[in-house]
Every structure is written in structure tokens, then in C-alpha cells.
C-alpha positions in Angstrom: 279.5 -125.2 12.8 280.7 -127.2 9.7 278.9 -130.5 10.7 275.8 -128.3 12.2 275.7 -126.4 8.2 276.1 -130.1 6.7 273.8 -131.7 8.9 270.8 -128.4 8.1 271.0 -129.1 4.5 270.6 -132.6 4.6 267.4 -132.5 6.9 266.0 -129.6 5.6 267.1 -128.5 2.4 268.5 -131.2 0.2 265.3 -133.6 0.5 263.6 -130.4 -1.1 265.8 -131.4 -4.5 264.6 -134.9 -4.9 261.4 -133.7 -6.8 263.4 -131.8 -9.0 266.4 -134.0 -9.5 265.9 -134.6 -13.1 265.8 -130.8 -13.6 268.5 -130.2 -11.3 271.0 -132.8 -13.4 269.8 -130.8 -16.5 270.9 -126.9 -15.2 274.0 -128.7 -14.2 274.9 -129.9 -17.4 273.4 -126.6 -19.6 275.9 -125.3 -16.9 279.1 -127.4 -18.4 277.8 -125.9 -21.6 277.8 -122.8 -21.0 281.4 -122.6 -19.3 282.9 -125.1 -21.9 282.1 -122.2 -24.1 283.9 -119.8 -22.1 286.9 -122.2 -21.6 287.3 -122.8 -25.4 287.2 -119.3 -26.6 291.0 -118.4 -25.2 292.1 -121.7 -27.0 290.5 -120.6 -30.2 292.6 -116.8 -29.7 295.7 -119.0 -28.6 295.7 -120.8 -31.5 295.4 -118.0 -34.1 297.8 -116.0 -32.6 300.0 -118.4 -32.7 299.7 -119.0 -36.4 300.2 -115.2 -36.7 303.6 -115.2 -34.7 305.0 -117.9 -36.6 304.0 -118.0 -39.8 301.4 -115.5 -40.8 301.0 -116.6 -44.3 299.3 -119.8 -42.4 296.7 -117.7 -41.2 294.3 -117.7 -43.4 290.4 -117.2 -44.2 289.7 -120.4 -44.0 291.3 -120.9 -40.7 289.8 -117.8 -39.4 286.2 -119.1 -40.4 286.7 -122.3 -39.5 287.2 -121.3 -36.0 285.0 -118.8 -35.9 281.8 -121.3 -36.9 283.0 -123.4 -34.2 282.6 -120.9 -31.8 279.6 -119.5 -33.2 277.9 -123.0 -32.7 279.0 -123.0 -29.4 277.4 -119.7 -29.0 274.2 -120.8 -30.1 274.3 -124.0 -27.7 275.5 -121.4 -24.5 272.4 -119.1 -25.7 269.6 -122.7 -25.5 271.7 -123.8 -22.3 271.8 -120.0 -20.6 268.3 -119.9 -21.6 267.0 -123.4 -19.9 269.3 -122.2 -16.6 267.8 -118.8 -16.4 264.1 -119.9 -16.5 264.0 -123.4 -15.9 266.1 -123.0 -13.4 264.9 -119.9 -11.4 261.4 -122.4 -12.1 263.1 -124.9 -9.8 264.1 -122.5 -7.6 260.4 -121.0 -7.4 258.8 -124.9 -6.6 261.3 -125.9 -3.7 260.1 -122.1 -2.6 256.7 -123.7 -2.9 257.4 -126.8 -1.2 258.8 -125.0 1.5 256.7 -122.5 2.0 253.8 -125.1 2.5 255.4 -127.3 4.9 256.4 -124.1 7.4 252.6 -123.3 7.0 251.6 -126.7 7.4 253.8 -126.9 10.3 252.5 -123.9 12.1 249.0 -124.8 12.0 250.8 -127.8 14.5 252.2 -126.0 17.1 250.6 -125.7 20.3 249.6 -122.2 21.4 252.2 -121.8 23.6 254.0 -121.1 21.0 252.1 -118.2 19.2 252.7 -116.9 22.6 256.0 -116.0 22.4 256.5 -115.7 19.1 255.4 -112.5 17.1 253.3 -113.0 14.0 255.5 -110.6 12.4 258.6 -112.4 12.6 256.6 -115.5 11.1 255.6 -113.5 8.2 259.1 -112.6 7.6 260.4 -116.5 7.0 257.4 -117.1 5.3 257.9 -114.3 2.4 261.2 -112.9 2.5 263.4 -116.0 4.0 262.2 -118.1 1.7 262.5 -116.1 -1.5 266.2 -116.0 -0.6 266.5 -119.5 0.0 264.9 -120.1 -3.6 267.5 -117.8 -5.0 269.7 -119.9 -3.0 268.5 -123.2 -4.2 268.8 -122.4 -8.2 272.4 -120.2 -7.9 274.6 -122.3 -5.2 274.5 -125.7 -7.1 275.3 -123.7 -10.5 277.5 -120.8 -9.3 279.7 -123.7 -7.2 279.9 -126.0 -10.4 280.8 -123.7 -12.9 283.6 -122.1 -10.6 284.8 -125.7 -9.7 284.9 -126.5 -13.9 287.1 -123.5 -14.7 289.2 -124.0 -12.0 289.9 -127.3 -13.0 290.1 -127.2 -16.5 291.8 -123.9 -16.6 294.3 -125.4 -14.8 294.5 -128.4 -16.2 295.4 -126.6 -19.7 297.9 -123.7 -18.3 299.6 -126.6 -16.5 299.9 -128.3 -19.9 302.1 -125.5 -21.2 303.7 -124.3 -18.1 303.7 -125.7 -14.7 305.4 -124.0 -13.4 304.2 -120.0 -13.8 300.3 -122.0 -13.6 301.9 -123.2 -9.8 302.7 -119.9 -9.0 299.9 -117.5 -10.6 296.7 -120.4 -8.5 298.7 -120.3 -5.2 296.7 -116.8 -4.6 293.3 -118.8 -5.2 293.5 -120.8 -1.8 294.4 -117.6 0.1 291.4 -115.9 -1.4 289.1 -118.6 0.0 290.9 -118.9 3.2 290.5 -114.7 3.8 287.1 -115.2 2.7 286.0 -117.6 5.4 286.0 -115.4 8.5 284.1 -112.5 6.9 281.3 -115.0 5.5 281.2 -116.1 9.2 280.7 -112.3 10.2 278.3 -111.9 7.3 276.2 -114.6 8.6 275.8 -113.4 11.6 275.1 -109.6 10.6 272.2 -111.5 8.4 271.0 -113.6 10.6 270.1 -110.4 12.9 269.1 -108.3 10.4 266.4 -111.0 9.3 265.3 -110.8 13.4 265.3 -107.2 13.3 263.1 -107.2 10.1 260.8 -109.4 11.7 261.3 -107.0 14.3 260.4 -104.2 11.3 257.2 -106.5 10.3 256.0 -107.5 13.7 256.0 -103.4 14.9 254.2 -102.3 11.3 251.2 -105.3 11.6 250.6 -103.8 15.5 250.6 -100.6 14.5 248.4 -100.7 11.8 246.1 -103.3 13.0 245.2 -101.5 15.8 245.4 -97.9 14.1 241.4 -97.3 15.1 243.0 -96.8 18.9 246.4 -95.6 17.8 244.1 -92.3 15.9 242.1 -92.2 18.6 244.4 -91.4 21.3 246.1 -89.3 18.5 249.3 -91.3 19.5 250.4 -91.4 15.7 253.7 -89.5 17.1 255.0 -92.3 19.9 253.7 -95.7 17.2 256.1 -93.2 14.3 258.8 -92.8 17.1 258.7 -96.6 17.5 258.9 -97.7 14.4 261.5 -95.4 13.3 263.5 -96.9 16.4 263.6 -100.5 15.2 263.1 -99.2 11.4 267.2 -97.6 12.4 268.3 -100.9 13.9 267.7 -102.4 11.2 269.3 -100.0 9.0 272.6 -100.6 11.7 272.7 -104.2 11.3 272.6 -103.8 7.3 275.7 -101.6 7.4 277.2 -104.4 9.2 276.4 -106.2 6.8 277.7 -105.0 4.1 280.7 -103.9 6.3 281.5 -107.3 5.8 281.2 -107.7 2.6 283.1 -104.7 1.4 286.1 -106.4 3.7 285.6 -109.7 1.5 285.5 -107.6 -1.7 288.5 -105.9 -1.2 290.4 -109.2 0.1 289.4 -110.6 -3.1 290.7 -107.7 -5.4 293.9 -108.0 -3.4 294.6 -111.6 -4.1 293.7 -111.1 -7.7 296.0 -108.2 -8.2 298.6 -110.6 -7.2 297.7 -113.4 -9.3 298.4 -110.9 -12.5 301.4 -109.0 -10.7 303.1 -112.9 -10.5 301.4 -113.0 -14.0 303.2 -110.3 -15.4 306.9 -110.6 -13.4 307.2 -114.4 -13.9 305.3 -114.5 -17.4 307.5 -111.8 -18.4 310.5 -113.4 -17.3 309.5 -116.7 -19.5 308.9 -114.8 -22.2 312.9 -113.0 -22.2 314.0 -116.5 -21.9 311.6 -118.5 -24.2 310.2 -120.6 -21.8 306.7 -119.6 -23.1 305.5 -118.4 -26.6 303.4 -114.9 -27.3 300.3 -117.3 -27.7 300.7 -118.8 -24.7 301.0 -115.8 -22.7 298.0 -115.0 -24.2 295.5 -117.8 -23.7 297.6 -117.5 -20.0 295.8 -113.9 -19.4 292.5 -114.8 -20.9 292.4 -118.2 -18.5 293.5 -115.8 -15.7 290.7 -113.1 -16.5 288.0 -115.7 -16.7 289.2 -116.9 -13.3 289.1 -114.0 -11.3 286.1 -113.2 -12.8 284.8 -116.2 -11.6 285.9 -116.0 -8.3 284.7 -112.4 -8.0 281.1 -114.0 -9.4 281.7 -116.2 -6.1 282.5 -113.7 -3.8 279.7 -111.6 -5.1 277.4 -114.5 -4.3 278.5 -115.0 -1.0 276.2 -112.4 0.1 273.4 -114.8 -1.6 274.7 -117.8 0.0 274.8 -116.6 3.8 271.1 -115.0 3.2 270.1 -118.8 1.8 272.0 -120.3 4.8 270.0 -118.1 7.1 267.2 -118.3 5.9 267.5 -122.3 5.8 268.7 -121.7 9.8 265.4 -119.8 10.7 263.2 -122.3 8.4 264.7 -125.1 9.9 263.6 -123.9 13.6 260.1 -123.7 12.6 260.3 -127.1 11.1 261.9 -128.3 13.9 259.2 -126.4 16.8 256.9 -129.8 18.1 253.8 -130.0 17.1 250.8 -130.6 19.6 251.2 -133.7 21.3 249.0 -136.4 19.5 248.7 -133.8 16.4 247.2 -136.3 13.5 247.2 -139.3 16.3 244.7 -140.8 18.7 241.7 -142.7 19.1 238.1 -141.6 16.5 235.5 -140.4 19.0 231.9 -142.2 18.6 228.6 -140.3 19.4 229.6 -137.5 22.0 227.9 -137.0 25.0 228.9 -134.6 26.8 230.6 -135.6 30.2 233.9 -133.7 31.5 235.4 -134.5 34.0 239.0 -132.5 35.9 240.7 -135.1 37.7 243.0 -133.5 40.0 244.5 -131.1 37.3 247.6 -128.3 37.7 248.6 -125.8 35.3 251.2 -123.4 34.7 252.6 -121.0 31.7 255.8 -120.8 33.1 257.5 -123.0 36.5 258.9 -119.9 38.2 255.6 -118.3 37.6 254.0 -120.4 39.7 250.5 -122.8 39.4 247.3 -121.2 37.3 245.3 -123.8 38.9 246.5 -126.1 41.2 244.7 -129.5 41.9 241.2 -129.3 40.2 239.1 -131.9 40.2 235.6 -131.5 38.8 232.8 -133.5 37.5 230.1 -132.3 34.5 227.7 -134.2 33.5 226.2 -133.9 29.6 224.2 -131.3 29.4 224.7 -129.6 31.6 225.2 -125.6 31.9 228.1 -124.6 34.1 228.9 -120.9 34.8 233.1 -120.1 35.9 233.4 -117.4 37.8 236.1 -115.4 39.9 238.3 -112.5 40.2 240.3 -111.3 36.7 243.8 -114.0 36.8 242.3 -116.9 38.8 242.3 -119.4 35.8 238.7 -119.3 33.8 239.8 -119.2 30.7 242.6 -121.5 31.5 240.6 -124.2 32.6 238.2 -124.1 29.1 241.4 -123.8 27.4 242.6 -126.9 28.8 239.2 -128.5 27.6 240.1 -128.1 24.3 243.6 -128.9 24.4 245.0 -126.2 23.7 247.4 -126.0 26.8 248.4 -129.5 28.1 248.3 -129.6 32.2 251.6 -130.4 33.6 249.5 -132.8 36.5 246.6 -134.7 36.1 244.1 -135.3 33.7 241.1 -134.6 31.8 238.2 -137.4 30.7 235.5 -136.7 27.5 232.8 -139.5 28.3 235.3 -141.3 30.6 238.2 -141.2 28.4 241.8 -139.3 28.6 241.5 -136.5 26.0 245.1 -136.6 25.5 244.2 -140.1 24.0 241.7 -139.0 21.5 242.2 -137.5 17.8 242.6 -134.1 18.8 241.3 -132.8 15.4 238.0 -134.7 16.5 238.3 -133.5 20.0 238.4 -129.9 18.8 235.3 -130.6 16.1 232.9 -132.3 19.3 233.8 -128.6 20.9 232.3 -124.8 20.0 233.9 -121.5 21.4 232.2 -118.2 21.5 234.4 -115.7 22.5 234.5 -111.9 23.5 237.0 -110.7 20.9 235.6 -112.1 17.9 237.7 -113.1 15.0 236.2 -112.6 11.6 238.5 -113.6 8.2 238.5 -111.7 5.6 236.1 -112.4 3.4 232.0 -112.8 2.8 229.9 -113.3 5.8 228.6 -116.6 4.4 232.3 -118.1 4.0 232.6 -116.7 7.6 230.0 -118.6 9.1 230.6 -121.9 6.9 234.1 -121.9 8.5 232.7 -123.8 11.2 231.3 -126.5 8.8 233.7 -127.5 6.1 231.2 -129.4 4.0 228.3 -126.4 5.0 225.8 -124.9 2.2 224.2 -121.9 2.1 220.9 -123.4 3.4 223.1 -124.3 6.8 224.4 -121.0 6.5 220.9 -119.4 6.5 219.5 -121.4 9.3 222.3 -121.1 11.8 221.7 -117.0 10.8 218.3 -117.7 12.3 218.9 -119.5 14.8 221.6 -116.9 16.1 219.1 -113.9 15.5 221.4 -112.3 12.4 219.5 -113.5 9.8 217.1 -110.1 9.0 220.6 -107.9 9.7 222.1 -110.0 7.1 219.6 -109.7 4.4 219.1 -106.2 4.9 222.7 -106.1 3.6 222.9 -104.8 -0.5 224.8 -107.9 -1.1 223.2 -110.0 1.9 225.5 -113.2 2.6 228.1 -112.0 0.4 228.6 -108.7 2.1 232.5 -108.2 2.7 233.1 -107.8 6.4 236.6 -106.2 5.5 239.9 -107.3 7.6 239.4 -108.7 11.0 235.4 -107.4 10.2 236.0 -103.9 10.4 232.9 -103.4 8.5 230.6 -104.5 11.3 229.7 -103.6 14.4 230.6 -105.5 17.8 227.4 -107.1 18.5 226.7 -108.2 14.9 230.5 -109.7 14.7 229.3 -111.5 17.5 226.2 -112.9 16.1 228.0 -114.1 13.0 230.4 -116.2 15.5 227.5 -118.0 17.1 226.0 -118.7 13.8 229.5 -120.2 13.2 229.2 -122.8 16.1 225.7 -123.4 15.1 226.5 -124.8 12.0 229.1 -127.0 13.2 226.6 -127.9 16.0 229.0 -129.5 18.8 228.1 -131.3 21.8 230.2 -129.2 24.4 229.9 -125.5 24.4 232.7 -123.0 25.7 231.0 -119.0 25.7 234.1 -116.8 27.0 232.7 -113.8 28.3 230.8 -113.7 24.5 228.7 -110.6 26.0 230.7 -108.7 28.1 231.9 -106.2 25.4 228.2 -105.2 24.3 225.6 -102.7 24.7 222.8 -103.4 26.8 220.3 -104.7 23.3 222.9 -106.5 21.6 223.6 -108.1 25.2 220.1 -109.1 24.8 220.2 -110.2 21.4 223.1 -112.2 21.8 222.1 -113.8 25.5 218.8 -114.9 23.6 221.0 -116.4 20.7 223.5 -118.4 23.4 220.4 -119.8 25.2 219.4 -121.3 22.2 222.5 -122.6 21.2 223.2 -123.6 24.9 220.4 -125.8 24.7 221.2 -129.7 25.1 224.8 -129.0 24.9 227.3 -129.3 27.6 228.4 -125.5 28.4 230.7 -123.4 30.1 229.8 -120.4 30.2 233.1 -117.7 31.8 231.9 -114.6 32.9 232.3 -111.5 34.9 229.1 -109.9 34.5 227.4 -112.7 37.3 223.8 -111.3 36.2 224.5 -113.3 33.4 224.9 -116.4 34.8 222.1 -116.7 37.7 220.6 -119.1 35.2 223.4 -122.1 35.3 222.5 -125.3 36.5 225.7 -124.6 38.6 228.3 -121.7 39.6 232.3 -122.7 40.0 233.9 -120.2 41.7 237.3 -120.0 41.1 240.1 -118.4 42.8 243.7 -118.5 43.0 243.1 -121.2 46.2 241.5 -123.5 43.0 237.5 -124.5 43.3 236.3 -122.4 46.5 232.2 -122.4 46.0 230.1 -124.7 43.5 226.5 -124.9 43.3 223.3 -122.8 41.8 222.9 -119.0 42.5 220.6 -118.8 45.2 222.2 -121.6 47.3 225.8 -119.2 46.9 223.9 -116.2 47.7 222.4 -117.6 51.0 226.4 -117.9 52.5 228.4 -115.9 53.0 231.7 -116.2 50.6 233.5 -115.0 47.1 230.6 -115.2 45.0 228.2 -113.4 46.8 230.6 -110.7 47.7 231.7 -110.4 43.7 227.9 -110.6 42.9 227.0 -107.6 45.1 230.4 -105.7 44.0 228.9 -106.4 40.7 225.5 -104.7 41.1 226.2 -102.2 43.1 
């Protein structure tokens, strides 16, 4: 566990500090300032009252001030350097919190979508907001909290063992024992946070489902089961944070244990030097200040443990992000030229899971540019599987697949996934204006491409009868529109990025007969000169394909148009009359 802690901060945490290194060295060294300030002030009380237990006719004003300026000025230099730590540190802190932040983002937008599929979205939010605000906290306090601890140990040990070894032996032999006791409950602790950050994901992942789909939750008036299932993981979590701080409240009270010995050996063996003049009254006293500021310290420590293990979690869970693969090829390949359009399956298997079983087993399948291809077949038998597989977005575990003769697993999948447009049934609108929503498909769009692509998908009069037009806020998700016109907006998307190969996912299936037509008129237009594939279950809207795949968990079992499937018997024309009937 050591070498796997050492080995997580140098990949994925130290490299974080190399930006900040100058800043860094600074904190450390306003740090020394401010604990040299500490560490001088029992030398300054040792010293006068020794002068008053001697002699107290040496003790005079100008002594008094003397010492007093000194530690003023060092006052005023622990105020600059507390100051510098506080912001300019919690500032480093809130950059490598940045950094961070933008590199698991980064990452994610990598991963294939196998990934997203078993992986909640809620439990991604979680490392993205709460992990890493503990792991800045982490970053600025361990370097500084670990130093200044180290400092007074050293020096106040250095100087008690100047003017008594032998009671400064005895009173630090209860400071290894306090960091061996501490050791297995930070281990515990770890653990108790590492759930509780999984349950809270947990927490996140349970709220965002509720609440995104709250339209169905109110409609079923099902508010009762979605409260009694939050309230289930919401007392989880509230378990494992007992735990938690089970743990802690073990480490606090080992701590307080260890330090009432130090001052109990403090008391009977100082004592006892005392009675036989082995140590002076000022020396005794500079003995209990040095001892006060230790525990003190080492209760600062222990008190930080808590922040620690929540940094080192959070560092864990960052770390397996960073460390998910990306797509195969992500950022690689070979540029694509002029695309034309030709697809071809070359004896291609596919699975989500071995023990599952094949999705499609040993498809091979030519399409030439241009050309409009309908997938049909009963709900499971692999149509959306086999576009996905088009675009990349699930690898095939046999076989291949060929863009204008070429293996796409060669090409530059960014520019593979630009040469290819996706209408789909549930539409997915950001946030935002309907123009920024349709210019998503065309990073360098204007509002002129905006406007035509409008037109050309048959939203364009919808949109200007809008108060605010192509600025109108669609609202989360588009809430604010209705089915059909979310769907309109989406083809205008692929119309302005204006790919040569064209994948419509049942785009019409969840419409009303008029926007069905409105949007079937909108597809033919975009459909035009473009490779397509067109997935559907509704086979009325595919008797137009210059050919029909049917597909069935056997693989490919019919191909050809509509009339030369319905003229033998077979899948399609028995789903085609199911259909209709």
C-alpha cells in the first residue's frame, strides 16, 4: 500500500506542482517564518525568567523592551508570511484544482462508450466537484502542515536536548507511539472515505435520475417510491460517515492519551530535576512551553488526518479516471481526403460482454456511396449496434470495417466522426440558445448557416415565430420544446455540418402522425446524395430504400428493395404485415 500511495502521487499528483514550484518553495519558506516565530517566543519567556530567578535587579526595562521588539518584528514578518500562505497558498491549491479538473474532463471526453455504460454520471460529477476540492485543500495543507510539524519537532528538540537530554529523551519517546497508534485508524479512515465518496456518488447519481426524469416520476405520482429511494442511499451514506468519524474519534483520543503522558513524564521527571537541581525554573519553563507547542502541533496533525485521507482518496478515484484508456487511435490515424461514401462489413462480430454472447456474429456487407440503406428486424437483433460500430463507437472484437476501402480503425477518428451525421430518436438538446444548438454541428458555423440548415430542415418559420427567434432558450435537455420541433433542430444540426454518410436512428418513431411528416420530408432532403442508414421499426417508413437489411439474431437473413422482400415469404414480410395490421 506504501509503494502503491508513493507510486499515485508521483504519476498523478506531484507533476501537478511543477507549474507552481516557485510558489510552492515560497509557502514553504513563509512556513519556516511563521514557526520560527513560534519556536523563539519560549526562548524569549526562558530567558527573562531566568533573569528574574537570579538576579531580578537584572531585569530591567530595557531588557524587557529589547525583547519584546524582537518579537514584535517577528510578529509582523509571521503576519506578511501567514498572509502569503493563506491566500497565495490556498491560490495554488485552487490552480492544481484547475489543472486537474481539466485533464479528468479532458480525459472523459476519451473514453470509449463502453465506459459511460457502466459508469453512473453521478458518480463522475462527484470527482469532478467534490474530490477535487479536497484534493486542492490537500495540495496547499499537506506540504505545509508536514513541514512545520517536522521544524518544531526538530528544533524543539534540538534546544530541550541542549539543556537536558535526558528528561527531552524521555518526555519525545511518546511522539513515535502517537504516530505508530495513528497508522491503523488512518488506514480505517481511508477506507470509511473512500466509500462514503462512492456512496455520495451513489447520493448524486440517484438525485440527477430522479430529477431529470421528474416529468414521469409526477406523472405516475411515484414521488413516494423516488423519496423512499433516495432516503435509502441518502442513510447509507449517513452510515458510512459515522464510520468515519468513528475512526477519527479513536485517533483523537489515542492522541490525547499519548500527550497526557508526555506532561505526566513532564511533571514526575521535571519535578524530580528540579528537587535535585538538575534543571533551573527557566528551563522548566521554556520545557512546558516547547512541550505545549508540540502537542499542539501534533494535534494540528492529527486533526488533518481527516484532510489527508480525503486528499489521498480523492487522488485514488482521480487517478482511475486518468488511468481509464482512451478510444483506441484517440488523437491518432491517418487525415481522410474527399469522402465518398463506401462502407463496407467485412465479416464483423460483436459483443458487450463474452458470457453474453455475439450481438452480431459474422457480417459482412457492402454499401456503395450514396446509397440509402434501411436496417430492420425484431427489438435486440443488433441495428443500432451495427451503425454504432460505423462510427466507432464500439470496436468489433472480429473483423473489420472499410470507409472508401480503408480500415476505419486506421483513420483519425475525430475526422471519421466529422465525415458522419446521426439523427436520433431521443434527441439531445444543450442547454442553451437554439442557434448555439444547431451550430454545434459546425464549430466554425454563422448564423447565415444556422438559418439555412433551419430551412432546409423545415424549422425555420417555427423558429422565427419565437419572441426571441434563434436565441430562444430551449431550457435543460430542451424542455421548452416539443418532440417533433427538438427533432427538427437536430436535423438542422447535421445539415450544417453536412457529412457524407448519414445514420437516422428511428429519428421518427416517437412522433405524431404531422411531425412524422414534417420530419420524413426534412430526412429526404438531407438524405439526399449522402450514404444513409436509416434503423427503423415503423417498415412504412422505409419502403423507399434503395435496399432493406434484415437483421436478426441469425446476422443478415433478407437484403434487397421492398417489393422484391414482400414477394417471399420470410422475416420482413411477416414484421411488415405485423406492422400494418
Amino acid at each position: 500500500m506504501k509503494n502503491n500511495k508513493k507510486g499515485l502521487l508521483k504519476k498523478h499528483f506531484i507533476p501537478y506542482f511543477k507549474k507552481h514550484k516557485a510558489v510552492l518553495v515560497l509557502d514553504l519558506f513563509c512556513a519556516l517564518l511563521t514557526t520560527g516565530c513560534e519556536i523563539v517566543l519560549p526562548m524569549i519567556i526562558r530567558e527573562i525568567t531566568s533573569v528574574a530567578t537570579t538576579d531580578i535587579s537584572k531585569l530591567t526595562w530595557t531588557l524587557i523592551v529589547r525583547l519584546a521588539a524582537v518579537y514584535g518584528v517577528l510578529k509582523l514578518i509571521d503576519m506578511a508570511a501567514g498572509y502569503y500562505m493563506t491566500y497565495i497558498g490556498h491560490g495554488m491549491g485552487v490552480k492544481i484544482e484547475k489543472d486537474m479538473r481539466e485533464d479528468m474532463f479532458s480525459h472523459l471526453l476519451t473514453v470509449p462508450f463502453s465506459y459511460f455504460d457502466k459508469t453512473k454520471v453521478g458518480q463522475l460529477m462527484s470527482r469532478i466537484t467534490t474530490d477535487l476540492f479536497d484534493i486542492a485543500e490537500f495540495s496547499h495543507h499537506c506540504p505545509e502542515e508536514f513541514f512545520i510539524a517536522g521544524i518544531k519537532i526538530v528544533a524543539s528538540f534540538s534546544i530541550l536536548a541542549s539543556i537536558n537530554f535526558t528528561l527531552t529523551l524521555a518526555t519525545f519517546i511518546t511522539i513515535p507511539l502517537i504516530f505508530f497508534g495513528s497508522i491503523y485508524f488512518r488506514r480505517k479512515m481511508r477506507a470509511a472515505f473512500k466509500e462514503r465518496r462512492v456512496i455520495a456518488g451513489d447520493v448524486n447519481a440517484q438525485t440527477e435520475t430522479s430529477l431529470l426524469g421528474i416529468r414521469v416520476v409526477k406523472s405516475f405520482a411515484n414521488e413516494e417510491l423516488e423519496r423512499e429511494k433516495f432516503n435509502k442511499e441518502s442513510t447509507a451514506l449517513s452510515a458510512v460517515q459515522r464510520d468515519s468519524y468513528k475512526y477519527m474519534a479513536r485517533l483523537n483520543s489515542v492522541t490525547r492519551l499519548f500527550d497526557g503522558m508526555m506532561y505526566v513524564i513532564m511533571i514526575i521527571l521535571g519535578g524530580s530535576f528540579l528537587i535535585k537541581g538538575r534543571i533551573t525554573a527557566a528551563d522548566m519553563t521554556a520545557y512546558l512551553l516547547y512541550i505545549g507547542m508540540l502537542i499542539a502541533a501534533i494535534k494540528r496533525i492529527v486533526e488533518f488526518t481527516e484532510q489527508f485521507e480525503k486528499g489521498m482518496t480523492g487522488i485514488e478515484r482521480f487517478a482511475e479516471i486518468l488511468e481509464a484508456p482512451s478510444e483506441e487511435g484517440y488523437g491518432e490515424g491517418e487525415a481522410l481526403a474527399e469522402v465518398k461514401g463506401d462502407v463496407e462489413f467485412d465479416d464483423v462480430s460483436f459483443s458487450y460482454a463474452k458470457e453474453k454472447g455475439d450481438v452480431l456474429a459474422n457480417i459482412s456487407l457492402k454499401v456503395k456511396a450514396g446509397e440509402n440503406i434501411a436496417v430492420v428486424g425484431p427489438s435486440g437483433s443488433g441495428k443500432t449496434t451495427l451503425c454504432s460500430l460505423v462510427s466507432r463507437f464500439y470496436e468489433p472484437q472480429q473483423g473489420r470495417i472499410l470507409l472508401d476501402g480503408r480500415d476505419i480503425r486506421e483513420l483519425s477518428l475525430s475526422e471519421l466522426r466529422n465525415a458522419i451525421g446521426v439523427v436520433q430518436q431521443d434527441v439531445y438538446l444543450f442547454s442553451g440558445s437554439i442557434l448555439e444548438n444547431i451550430l454545434y454541428g459546425k464549430k466554425s458555423g454563422t448564423r447565415e448557416d444556422a438559418v439555412e440548415a433551419a430551412k432546409q430542415a423545415g424549422v425555420h418559420d417555427f423558429i422565427m415565430s419565437l419572441p426571441e427567434g434563434y436565441d430562444t432558450y430551449v431550457g435543460e435537455r430542451g424542455v421548452m420544446l416539443s418532440g417533433g420541433q427538438k427533432q427538427r433542430i437536430s436535423i438542422a444540426r447535421v445539415f450544417v455540418k453536412n457529412p457524407p454518410i448519414l445514420i437516422l436512428d428511428e429519428a421518427t418513431s416517437a412522433l405524431d402522425n404531422e411531425s412524422e411528416l414534417y420530419i420524413k420530408n426534412s430526412l429526404a432532403r438531407l438524405s439526399k446524395g449522402r450514404t444513409t442508414f436509416t434503423i427503423a421499426h415503423r417498415l412504412s417508413t422505409v419502403r423507399n430504400a434503395s435496399r432493406i437489411i434484415v437483421l436478426t439474431e441469425k446476422g443478415i437473413e433478407q437484403q434487397g428493395t421492398h417489393e422484391e422482400l414482400m414477394a417471399v415469404e420470410g422475416v420482413y414480410k411477416r414484421l411488415y404485415e405485423n406492422s400494418e395490421a
